[in-house]
Steps between C-alpha positions, in 0.01 A plus 500: 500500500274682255547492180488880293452450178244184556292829707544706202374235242202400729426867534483551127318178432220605752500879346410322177255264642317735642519716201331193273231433795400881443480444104306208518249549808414831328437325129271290660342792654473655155299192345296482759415793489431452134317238524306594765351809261422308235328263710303791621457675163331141366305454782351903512563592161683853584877564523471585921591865459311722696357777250622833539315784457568772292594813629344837474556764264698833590302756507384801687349396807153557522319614836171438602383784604299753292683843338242744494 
């Protein structure tokens, strides 16, 4: 015979177990991910971020041809 409410409480304590796997595999994602920056930001001396460039001004848009 099975047995319900041994189902139920193996259920939950797998829900939870899983939950805590999550939660921990991804804090060790974060510092390594942290780490592995400053690692990089010792060893090149910049933060890693690509540099963005600035965007143009509104304006009227000029044409290249001649007005006479």
């Amino acid at each position: 015979m099975k047995n319900p409410a041994m189902g139920l409480w193996l259920s939950a304590a797998n829900s939870a177990a899983g939950f805590w796997m999550g939660y921990s595999a991804n804090a060790v994602r974060r510092q390594q991910r942290a780490m592995l920056a400053e690692m990089t930001k010792a060893a090149t001396g910049t933060t890693g971020k690509p540099k963005r460039r600035k965007p143009r001004p509104a304006g009227k848009a000029t044409s290249k041809r001649k007005t006479r």
